[in-house]
C-alpha positions in Angstrom: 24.7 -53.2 56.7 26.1 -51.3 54.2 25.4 -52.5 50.2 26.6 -51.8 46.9 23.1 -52.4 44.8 23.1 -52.6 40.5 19.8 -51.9 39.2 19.1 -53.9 35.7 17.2 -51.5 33.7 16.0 -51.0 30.2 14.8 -48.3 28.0 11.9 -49.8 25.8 9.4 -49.0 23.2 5.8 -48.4 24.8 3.9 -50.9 23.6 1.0 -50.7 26.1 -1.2 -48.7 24.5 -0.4 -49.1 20.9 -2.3 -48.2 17.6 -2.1 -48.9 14.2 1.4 -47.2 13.7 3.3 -49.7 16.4 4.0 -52.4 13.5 6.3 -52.4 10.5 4.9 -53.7 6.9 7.5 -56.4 7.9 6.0 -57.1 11.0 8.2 -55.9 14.0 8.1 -53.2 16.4 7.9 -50.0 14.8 10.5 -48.3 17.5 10.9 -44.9 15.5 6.9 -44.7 16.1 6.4 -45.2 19.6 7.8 -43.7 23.1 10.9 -44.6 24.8 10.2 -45.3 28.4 12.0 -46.7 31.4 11.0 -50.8 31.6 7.8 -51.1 33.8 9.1 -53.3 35.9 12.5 -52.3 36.4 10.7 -49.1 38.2 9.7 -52.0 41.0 13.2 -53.1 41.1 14.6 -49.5 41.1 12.0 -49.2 44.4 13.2 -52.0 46.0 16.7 -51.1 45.9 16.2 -47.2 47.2 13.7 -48.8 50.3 16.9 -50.9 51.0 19.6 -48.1 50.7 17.2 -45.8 52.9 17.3 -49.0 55.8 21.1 -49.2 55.2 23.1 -45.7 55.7 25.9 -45.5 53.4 24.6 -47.9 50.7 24.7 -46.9 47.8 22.4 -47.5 44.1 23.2 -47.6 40.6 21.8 -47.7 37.4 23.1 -50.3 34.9 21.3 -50.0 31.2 22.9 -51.3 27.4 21.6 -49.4 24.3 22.5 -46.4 22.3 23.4 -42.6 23.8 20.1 -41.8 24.6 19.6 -44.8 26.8 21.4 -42.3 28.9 17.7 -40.7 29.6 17.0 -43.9 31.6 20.0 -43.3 34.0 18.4 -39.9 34.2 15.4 -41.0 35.6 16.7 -43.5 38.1 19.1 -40.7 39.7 15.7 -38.1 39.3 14.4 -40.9 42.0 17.6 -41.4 44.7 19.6 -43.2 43.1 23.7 -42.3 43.2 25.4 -43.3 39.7 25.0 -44.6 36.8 26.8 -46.5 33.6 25.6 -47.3 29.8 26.8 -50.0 28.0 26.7 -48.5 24.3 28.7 -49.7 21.5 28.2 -50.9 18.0 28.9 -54.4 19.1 26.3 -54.5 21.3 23.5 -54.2 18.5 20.9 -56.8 17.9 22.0 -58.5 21.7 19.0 -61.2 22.3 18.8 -62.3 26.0 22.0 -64.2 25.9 24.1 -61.7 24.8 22.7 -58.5 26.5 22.7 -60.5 29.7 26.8 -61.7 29.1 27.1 -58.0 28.8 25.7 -57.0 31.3 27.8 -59.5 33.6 30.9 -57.9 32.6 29.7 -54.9 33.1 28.7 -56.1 36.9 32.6 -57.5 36.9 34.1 -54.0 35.9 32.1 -52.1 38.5 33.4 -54.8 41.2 31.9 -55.6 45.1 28.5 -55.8 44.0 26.0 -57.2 47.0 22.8 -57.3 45.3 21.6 -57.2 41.7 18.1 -56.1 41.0 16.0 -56.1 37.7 12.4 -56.4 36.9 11.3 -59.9 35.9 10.7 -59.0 32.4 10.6 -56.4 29.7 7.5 -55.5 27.9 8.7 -55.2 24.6 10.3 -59.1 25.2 8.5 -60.4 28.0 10.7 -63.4 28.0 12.2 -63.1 31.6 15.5 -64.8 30.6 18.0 -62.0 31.4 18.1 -61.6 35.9 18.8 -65.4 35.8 20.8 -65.4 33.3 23.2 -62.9 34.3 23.2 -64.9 37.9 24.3 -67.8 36.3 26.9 -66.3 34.1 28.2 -64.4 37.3 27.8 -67.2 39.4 25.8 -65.6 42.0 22.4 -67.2 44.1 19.2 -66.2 42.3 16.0 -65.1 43.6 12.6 -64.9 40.9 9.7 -63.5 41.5 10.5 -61.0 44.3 7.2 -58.8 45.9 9.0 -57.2 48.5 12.6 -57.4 49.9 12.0 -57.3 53.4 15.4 -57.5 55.2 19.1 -57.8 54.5 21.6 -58.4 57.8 24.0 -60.7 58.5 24.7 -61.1 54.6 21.4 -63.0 53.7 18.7 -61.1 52.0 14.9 -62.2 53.4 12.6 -61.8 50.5 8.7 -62.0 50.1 8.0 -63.9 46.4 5.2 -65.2 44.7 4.2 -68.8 44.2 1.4 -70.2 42.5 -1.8 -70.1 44.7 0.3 -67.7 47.2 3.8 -66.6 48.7 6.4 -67.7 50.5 9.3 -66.0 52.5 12.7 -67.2 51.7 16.3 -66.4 53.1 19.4 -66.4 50.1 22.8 -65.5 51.3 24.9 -62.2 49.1 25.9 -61.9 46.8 22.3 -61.9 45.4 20.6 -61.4 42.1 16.5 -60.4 42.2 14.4 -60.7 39.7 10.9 -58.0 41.1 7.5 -58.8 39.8 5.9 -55.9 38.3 2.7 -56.6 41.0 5.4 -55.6 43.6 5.5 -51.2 45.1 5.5 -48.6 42.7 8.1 -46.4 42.4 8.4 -43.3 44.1 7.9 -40.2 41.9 11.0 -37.9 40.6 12.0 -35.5 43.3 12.3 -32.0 42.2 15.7 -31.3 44.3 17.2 -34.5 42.5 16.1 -33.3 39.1 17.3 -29.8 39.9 21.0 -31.4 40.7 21.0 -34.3 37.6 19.4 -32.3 34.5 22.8 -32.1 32.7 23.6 -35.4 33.7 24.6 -36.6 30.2 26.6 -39.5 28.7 29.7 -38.0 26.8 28.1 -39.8 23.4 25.2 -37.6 24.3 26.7 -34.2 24.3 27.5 -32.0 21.2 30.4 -30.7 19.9 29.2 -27.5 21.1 27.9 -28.9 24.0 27.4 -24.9 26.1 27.5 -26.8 29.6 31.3 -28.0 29.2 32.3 -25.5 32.0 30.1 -27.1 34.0 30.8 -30.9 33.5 34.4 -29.7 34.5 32.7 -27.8 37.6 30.8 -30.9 38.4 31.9 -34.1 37.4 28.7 -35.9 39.1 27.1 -34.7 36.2 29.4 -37.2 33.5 27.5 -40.6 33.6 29.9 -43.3 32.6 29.8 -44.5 29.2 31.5 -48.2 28.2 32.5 -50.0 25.6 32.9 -53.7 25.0 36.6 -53.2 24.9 36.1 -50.7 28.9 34.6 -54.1 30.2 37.0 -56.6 28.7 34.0 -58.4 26.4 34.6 -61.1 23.9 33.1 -59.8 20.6 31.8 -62.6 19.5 29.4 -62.7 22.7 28.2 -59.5 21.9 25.6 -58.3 20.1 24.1 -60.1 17.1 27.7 -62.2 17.0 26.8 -63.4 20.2 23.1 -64.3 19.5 22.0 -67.2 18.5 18.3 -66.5 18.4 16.8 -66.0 14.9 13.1 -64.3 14.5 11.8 -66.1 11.2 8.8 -63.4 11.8 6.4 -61.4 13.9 2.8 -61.4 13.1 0.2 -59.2 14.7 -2.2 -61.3 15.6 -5.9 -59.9 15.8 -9.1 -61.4 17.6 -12.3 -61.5 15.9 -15.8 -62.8 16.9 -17.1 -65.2 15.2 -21.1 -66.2 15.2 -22.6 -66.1 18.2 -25.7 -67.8 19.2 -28.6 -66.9 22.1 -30.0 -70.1 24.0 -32.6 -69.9 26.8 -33.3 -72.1 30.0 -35.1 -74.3 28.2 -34.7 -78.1 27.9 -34.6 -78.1 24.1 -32.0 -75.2 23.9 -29.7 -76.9 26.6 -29.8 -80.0 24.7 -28.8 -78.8 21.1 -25.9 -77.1 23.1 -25.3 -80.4 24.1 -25.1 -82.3 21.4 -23.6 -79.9 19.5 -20.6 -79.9 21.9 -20.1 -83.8 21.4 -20.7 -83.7 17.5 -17.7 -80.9 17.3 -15.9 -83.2 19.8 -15.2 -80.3 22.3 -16.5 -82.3 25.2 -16.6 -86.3 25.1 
């Protein structure tokens, strides 16, 4: 069966390893300080979808991403790894999107690029972690939603058969296309860059990424694989006022950085007495009743 797959993916601040520079004196991610790196678990996503286009000759994969130009590098990457295309949301109106409005964004987007089978993203970003934006974007487009996704193990007969996780184990389900998938970031790594595809896309640029100047203009002309398309609200019809921070209702009052420190510690033995003082000392602080 032959599929038309949109990878969700996001280019966010690495927050994994962070030190004293990743917060602002007011609080909130210090972006400028940190790494820009393709979303954890959209790489699982991204996997899912090239496994799939490599059962199903003739599909095809691409890359979906909102931010500024050099969100482009995320594109980049995902065509470095198999897949065929890409597009980048960028605009002024998209600025300071929460969840709502990056994920009415991106269903327009999805609308624009039209015949869409399956929709895969990771189930969260790490610099959010609020796992709002895959089911959100299958509600706004109306589309059957699957959460959680390990492994997608089979699409024929236009149902998708997919492996998720449950708590205390997994199930298998069966959801017909057009699909959205939200992958766990516990599901297959993906693949590593191939050096042929990174030979092929290195000047694959955004036209908001290129200079003035830009020296490689003969060959976007030569090869116009290498122009990654570039929208605006206004290319994917968008209502302003659901964009950005018009279309965001969520307000941060503030971020703290919250720190763990021990407090006093005490060393009991095996003995009766020490056992009950513990005791007792549970009840008196009402911790156990």
């Amino acid at each position: 069966m032959t599929l038309k797959i949109v990878v969700l993916a996001k280019q966010v601040p690495d927050t994994r390893n962070v030190g004293k520079d990743a917060m602002t004196a007011e609080g909130t991610v210090n972006r400028a300080a940190l790494p820009a790196i393709f979303n954890p678990d959209d790489l699982n996503a991204l996997e899912q979808a090239l496994r799939l286009k490599e059962k199903n000759p003739g599909s095809t994969v691409a890359i979906l991403t909102m931010g500024p130009p050099r969100a482009g590098e995320i594109i980049r990457q995902g065509l470095y790894r198999g897949a065929d295309t890409g597009y980048l949301l960028t605009d002024r109106l998209f600025a300071g999107a929460d969840t709502l409005a990056t994920s009415y964004a991106l269903a327009t987007a999805i609308r624009k690029i039209g015949g869409v089978d399956l929709v895969l993203g990771g189930r969260q970003a790490i610099d959010g972690d609020t796992a709002q934006v895959g089911p959100q974007v299958a509600e706004k487009l109306g589309m059957t939603q699957v959460t959680y996704a390990q492994e997608i193990l089979d699409v024929k007969d236009g149902k998708a058969t997919i492996l998720r996780s449950i708590d205390g184990g997994v199930e298998t389900v069966e959801a017909p296309l057009p699909l959205v998938v939200t992958v766990n970031g516990t599901a297959a790594p993906c693949r590593p860059q191939n050096v042929r595809l990174v030979m092929k896309y290195k000047w694959a640029t955004c036209p908001s990424e290129r200079p003035a100047d830009d020296p490689h203009a003969a060959l976007y002309a030569e090869r116009p694989y290498l122009t990654l398309t570039q929208w605006t609200v206004a290319d994917v019809d968008g209502d302003p006022s659901q964009c950005g921070f018009a279309g965001s209702p969520t307000r941060v009052k503030s971020v703290q950085n919250i720190v763990f420190q021990a407090k006093e510690s005490k060393t009991l033995t095996a003995s009766d007495a020490d056992v009950e003082g513990l005791v007792q000392e549970l009840i008196s602080e009402k911790i156990i009743g």
